[in-house]
C-alpha positions as CSV (number, residue, x, y, z in Angstrom):
1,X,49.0,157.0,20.1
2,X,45.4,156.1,19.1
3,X,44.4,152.8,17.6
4,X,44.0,154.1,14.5
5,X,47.6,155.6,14.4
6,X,48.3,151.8,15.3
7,X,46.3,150.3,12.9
8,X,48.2,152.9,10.3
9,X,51.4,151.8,11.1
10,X,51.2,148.3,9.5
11,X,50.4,150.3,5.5
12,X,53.0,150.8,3.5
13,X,51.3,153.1,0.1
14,X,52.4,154.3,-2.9
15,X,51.4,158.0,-4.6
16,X,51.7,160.1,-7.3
17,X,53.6,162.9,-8.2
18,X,57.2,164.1,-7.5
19,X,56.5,166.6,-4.6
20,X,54.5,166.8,-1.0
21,X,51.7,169.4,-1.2
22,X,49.3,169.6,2.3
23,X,46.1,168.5,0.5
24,X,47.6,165.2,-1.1
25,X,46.2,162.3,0.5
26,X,49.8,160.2,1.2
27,X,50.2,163.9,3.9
28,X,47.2,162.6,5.3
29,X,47.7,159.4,5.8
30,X,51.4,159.9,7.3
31,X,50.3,162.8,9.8
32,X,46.3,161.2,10.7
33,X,46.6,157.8,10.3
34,X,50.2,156.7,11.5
35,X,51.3,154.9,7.9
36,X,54.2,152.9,8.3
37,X,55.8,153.2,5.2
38,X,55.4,154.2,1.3
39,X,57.1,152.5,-1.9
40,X,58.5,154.9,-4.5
41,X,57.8,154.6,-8.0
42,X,59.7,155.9,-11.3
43,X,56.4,155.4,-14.1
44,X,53.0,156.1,-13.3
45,X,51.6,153.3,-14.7
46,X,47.5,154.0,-13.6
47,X,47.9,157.5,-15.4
48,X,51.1,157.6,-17.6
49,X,50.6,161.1,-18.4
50,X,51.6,161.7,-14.3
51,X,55.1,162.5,-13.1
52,X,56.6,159.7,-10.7
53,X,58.1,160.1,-7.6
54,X,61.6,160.0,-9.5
55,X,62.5,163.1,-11.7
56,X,66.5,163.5,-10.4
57,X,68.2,162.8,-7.5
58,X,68.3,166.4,-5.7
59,X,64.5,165.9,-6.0
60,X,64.2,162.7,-4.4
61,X,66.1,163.5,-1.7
62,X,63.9,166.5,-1.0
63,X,61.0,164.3,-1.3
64,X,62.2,161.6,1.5
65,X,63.3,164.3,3.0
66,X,59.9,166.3,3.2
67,X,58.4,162.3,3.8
68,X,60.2,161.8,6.9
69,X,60.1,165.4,8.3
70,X,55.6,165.0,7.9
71,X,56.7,161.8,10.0
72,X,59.0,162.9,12.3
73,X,61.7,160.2,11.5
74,X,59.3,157.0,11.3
75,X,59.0,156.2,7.5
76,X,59.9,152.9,6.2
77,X,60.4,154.5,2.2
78,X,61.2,151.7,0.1
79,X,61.7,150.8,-3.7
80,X,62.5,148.6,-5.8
81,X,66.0,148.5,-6.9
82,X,67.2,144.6,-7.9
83,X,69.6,146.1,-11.2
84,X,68.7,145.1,-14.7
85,X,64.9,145.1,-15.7
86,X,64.0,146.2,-12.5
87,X,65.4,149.4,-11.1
88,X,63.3,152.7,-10.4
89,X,66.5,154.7,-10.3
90,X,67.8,154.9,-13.9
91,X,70.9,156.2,-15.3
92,X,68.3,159.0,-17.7
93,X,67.4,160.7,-14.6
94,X,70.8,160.6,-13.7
95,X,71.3,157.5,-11.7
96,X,74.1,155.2,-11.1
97,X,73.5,152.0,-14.2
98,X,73.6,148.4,-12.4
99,X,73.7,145.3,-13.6
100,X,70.7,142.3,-13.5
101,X,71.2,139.9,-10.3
102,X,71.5,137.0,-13.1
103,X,74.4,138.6,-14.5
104,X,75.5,138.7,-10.4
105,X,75.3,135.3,-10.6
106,X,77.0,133.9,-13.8
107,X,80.2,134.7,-12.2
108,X,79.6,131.7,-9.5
109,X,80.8,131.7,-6.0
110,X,83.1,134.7,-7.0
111,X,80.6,137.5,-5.3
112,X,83.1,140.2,-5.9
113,X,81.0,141.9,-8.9
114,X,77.9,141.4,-6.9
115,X,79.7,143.2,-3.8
116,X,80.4,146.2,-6.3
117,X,76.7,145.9,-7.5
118,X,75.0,145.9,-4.5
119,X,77.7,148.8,-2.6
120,X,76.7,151.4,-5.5
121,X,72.8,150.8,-4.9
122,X,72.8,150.9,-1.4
123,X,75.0,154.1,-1.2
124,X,72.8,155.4,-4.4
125,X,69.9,155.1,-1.5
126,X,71.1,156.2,1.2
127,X,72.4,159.0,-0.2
128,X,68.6,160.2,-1.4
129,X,67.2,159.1,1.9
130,X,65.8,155.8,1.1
131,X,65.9,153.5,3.6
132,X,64.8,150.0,2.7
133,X,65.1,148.2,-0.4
134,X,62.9,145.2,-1.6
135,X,65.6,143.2,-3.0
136,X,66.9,141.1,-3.1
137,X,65.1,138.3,-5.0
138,X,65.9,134.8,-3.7
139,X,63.9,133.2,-6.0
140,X,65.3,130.1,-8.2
141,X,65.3,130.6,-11.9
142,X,64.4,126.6,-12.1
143,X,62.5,128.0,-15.0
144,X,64.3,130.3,-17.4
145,X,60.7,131.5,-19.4
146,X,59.3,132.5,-16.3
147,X,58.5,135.6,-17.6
148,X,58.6,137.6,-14.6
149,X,61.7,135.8,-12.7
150,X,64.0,134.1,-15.0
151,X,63.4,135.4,-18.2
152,X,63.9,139.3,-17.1
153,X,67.4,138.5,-15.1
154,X,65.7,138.8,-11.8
155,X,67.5,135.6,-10.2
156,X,71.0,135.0,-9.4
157,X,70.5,131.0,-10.2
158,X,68.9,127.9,-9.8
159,X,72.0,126.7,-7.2
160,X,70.0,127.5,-3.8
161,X,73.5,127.8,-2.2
162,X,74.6,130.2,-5.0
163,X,71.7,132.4,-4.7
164,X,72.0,132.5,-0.6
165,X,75.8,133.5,-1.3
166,X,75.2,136.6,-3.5
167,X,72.0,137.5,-2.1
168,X,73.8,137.6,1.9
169,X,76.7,139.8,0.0
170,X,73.8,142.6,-1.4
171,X,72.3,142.3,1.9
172,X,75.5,143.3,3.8
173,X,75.9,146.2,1.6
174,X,72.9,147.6,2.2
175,X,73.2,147.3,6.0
176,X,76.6,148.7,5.9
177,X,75.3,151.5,4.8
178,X,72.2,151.4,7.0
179,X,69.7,150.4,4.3
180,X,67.1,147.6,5.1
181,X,66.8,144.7,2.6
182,X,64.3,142.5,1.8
183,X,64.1,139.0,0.2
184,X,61.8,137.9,-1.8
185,X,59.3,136.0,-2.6
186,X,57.8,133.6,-0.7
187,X,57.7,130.6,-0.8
188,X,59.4,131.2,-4.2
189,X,58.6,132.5,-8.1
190,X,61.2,131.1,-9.3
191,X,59.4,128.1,-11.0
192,X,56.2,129.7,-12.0
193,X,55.2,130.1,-15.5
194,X,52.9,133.3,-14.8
195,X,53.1,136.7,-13.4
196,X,50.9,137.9,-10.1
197,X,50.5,141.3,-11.3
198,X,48.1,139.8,-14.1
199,X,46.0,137.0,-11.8
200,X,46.3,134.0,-10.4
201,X,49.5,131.9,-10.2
202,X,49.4,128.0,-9.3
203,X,52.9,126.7,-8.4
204,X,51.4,123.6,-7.3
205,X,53.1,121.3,-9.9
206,X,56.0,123.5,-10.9
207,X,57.3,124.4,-6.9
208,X,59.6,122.4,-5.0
209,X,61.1,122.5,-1.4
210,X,64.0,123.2,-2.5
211,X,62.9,126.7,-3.0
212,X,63.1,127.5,0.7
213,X,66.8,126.7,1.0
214,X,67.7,130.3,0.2
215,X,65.5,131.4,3.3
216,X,66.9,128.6,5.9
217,X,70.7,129.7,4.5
218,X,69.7,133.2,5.0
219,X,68.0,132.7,8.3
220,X,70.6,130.4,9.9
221,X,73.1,133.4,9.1
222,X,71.0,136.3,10.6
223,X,71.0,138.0,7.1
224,X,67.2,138.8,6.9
225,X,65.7,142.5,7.6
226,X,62.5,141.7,5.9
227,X,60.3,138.6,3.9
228,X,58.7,139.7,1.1
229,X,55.2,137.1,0.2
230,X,54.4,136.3,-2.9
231,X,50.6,135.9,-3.9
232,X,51.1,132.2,-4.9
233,X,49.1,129.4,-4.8
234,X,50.0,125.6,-4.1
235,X,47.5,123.3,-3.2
236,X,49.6,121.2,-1.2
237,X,50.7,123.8,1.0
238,X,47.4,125.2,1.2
239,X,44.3,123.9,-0.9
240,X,42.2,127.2,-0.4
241,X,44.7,130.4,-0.5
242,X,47.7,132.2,-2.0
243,X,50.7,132.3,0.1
244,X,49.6,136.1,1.5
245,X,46.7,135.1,2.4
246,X,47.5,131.6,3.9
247,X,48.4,131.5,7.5
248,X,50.0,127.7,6.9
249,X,52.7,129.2,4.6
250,X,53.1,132.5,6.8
251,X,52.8,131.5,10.3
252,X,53.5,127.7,9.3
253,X,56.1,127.0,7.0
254,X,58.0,130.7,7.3
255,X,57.9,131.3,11.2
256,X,57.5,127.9,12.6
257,X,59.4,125.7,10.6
258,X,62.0,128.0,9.0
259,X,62.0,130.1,12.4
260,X,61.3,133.4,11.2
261,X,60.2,136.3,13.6
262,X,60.6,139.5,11.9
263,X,59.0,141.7,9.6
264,X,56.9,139.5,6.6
265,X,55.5,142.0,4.3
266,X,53.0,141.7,1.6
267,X,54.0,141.9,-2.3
268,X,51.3,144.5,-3.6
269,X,48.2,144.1,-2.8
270,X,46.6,145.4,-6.0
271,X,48.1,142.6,-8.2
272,X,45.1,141.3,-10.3
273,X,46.3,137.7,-8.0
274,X,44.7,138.9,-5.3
275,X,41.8,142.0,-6.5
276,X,40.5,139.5,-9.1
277,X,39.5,136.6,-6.8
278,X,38.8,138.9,-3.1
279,X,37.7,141.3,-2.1
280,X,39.4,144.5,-0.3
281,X,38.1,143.6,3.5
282,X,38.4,140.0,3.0
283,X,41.8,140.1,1.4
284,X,43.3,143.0,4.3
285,X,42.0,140.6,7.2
286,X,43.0,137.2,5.8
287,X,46.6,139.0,5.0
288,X,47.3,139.8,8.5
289,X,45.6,137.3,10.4
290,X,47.6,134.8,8.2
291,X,50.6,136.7,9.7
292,X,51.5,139.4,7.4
293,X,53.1,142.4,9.3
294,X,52.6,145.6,6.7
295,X,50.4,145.3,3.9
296,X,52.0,146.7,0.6
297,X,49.5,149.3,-1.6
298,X,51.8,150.6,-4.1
299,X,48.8,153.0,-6.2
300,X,50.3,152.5,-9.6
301,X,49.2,149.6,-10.8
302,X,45.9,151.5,-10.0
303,X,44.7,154.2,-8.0
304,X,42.7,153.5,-4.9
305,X,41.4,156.7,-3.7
306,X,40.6,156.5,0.5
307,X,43.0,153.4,0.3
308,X,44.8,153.9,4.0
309,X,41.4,154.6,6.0
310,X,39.4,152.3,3.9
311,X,42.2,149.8,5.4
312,X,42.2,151.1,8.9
313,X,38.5,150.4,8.8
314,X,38.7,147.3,7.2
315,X,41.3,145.9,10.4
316,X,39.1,147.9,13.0
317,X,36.1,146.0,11.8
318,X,38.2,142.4,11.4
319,X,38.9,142.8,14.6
320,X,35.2,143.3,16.2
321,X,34.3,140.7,14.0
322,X,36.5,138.0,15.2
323,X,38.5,137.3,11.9
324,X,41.7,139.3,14.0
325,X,42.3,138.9,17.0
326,X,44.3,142.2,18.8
327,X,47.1,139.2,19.9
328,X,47.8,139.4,16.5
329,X,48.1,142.9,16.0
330,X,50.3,143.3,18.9
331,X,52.6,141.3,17.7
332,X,52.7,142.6,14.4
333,X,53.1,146.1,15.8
334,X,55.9,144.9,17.8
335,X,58.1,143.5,15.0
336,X,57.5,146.8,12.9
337,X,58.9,148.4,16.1
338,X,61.7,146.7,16.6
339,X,62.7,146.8,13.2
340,X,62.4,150.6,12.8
341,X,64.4,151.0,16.2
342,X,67.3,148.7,14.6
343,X,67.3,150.9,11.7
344,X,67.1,154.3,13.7
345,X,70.3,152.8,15.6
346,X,72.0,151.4,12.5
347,X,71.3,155.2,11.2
348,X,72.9,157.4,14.7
């Protein structure tokens, strides 16, 4: 495989449209370029007027279908699906309804309506072909206004041990029915009192350790596929960058002291947090380098034409510039690796 293929293989993108045709630019970037993954979406929210990736489900599973057949089997395809407020598959296009993680969580340390929850999604998912779903959230709704956290549902509670509880329930479900899972996000939302997709977020006086307990409970029980970052900022974890771009949070507080060695992958890369304040090279090589593993460029909150080899140039020229080093790369190659092997076994 060439380096570019390589290179390719750390992208997850979003695109438009409910259908593969040859001159769309997602067929290029699976079958040149390698790309590792893309992230479905049910609104177009760049161009409203455009169809989504989700019309029905016989025509989603043609499209993972047609996704993975372009890739010969590789394809991370992932989505969204938490329940409540945030679900791309919806009972109007003929979905199965779920309920908000929140909801999940009023009913305490009795995880049997989560179990139910989280068993309908993930066979919902496998049953269209989609093979890795980022949710759960493990964030703490230590403030209920949050308006992108705790006032839309999105938490199961502000009991650390409670949230691990439900969240390693959904995340048994999934792999049951060999779906990935990914928690999210780090080093928590829970206590912010703005949203990332509209700019910058300081949790510097809001955030609290206690934040990462969900992620040491998880961890010490081998119930994490993937970490999803979050483009946070907290000065006293690191007084220059947001947590995607900060390789004391990534390679600091998540691998070293939590003990984390698999797949970290960004949140989207197009939230205003991060395209306000950097720019696309500087933000692609700081990602990684802080120890990012696949870069998230979902295309919807806007469209990026070029986006996959205007990123495969941007790491290429990182790395003959000294900002990556190939170490790096290596190493992030070989947890993608081994995480797509475990889900091609979990999948025979």
């Amino acid at each position: 495989m060439d380096a570019s293929k390589l290179i390719g293989s750390l992208l997850i993108a979003g695109f438009p449209g409910p259908a593969l045709e040859q001159e769309m630019e997602i067929c290029r970037d699976i079958v040149d370029y390698g790309l590792g993954g893309v992230i479905l979406f049910n609104r177009c929210l760049h161009s409203p007027e455009q169809p989504s990736n989700i019309m029905f489900p016989a025509q989603l599973t043609t499209l993972c279908t047609s996704l993975q057949d372009l890739a010969k089997g590789t394809l991370l395809i992932g989505i969204d699906q938490e329940g409540g407020m945030v679900r791309r598959l919806r009972p109007e296009a003929g979905f199965d309804d779920t309920c908000s993680a929140r909801q999940m969580g009023e009913q305490g340390e009795d995880t049997s309506l989560t179990r139910k929850q989280a068993e309908t999604t993930a066979a919902m998912l496998a049953a269209v072909g989609i093979n890795c779903n980022f949710s759960p959230v493990v964030d703490l709704r230590t403030n209920p206004a949050n308006p992108v956290i705790g006032a839309i549902g999105r938490s199961f509670s502000e009991d650390p041990l409670l949230v691990a509880r439900h969240a390693a329930v959904w995340i048994q479900a999934h792999r049951s029915r060999g779906v990935l899972s990914c928690i999210k996000h780090f080093p928590g939302h829970g206590s912010s009192a703005a949203d990332s997709h509209l700019g910058f977020v300081d949790i510097s006086d809001s955030w609290g350790r206690q934040e990462l307990d969900p992620y040491r409970t998880l961890l010490q029980e081998n119930m994490v596929d993937l970490v999803m970052t979050g483009h946070l900022f907290n000065r006293f974890l690191d007084p220059d960058h947001p947590a995607t771009l900060s390789r004391s949070i990534i390679d600091g507080l998540l691998r070293t002291e939590l003990g984390y060695d698999g797949v970290v992958v960004s949140d989207d890369m197009q939230m205003k947090a991060i395209t306000d304040h950097y720019g696309f090279e500087e933000a692609v090589c700081r990602s990684l380098a802080a120890g990012v593993d696949m870069l998230v460029f979902g295309n919807n909150l806007d469209y990026g034409r070029d986006l996959c080899p205007r990123a495969v140039r941007a790491i290429e020229h990182g790395i003959d510039r000294g900002i990556l080093s190939e170490s790096q790369l290596k190493a992030s190659l070989g947890r993608v690796e081994r995480l797509k092997q475990r889900l091609e076994k979990d999948n025979e």
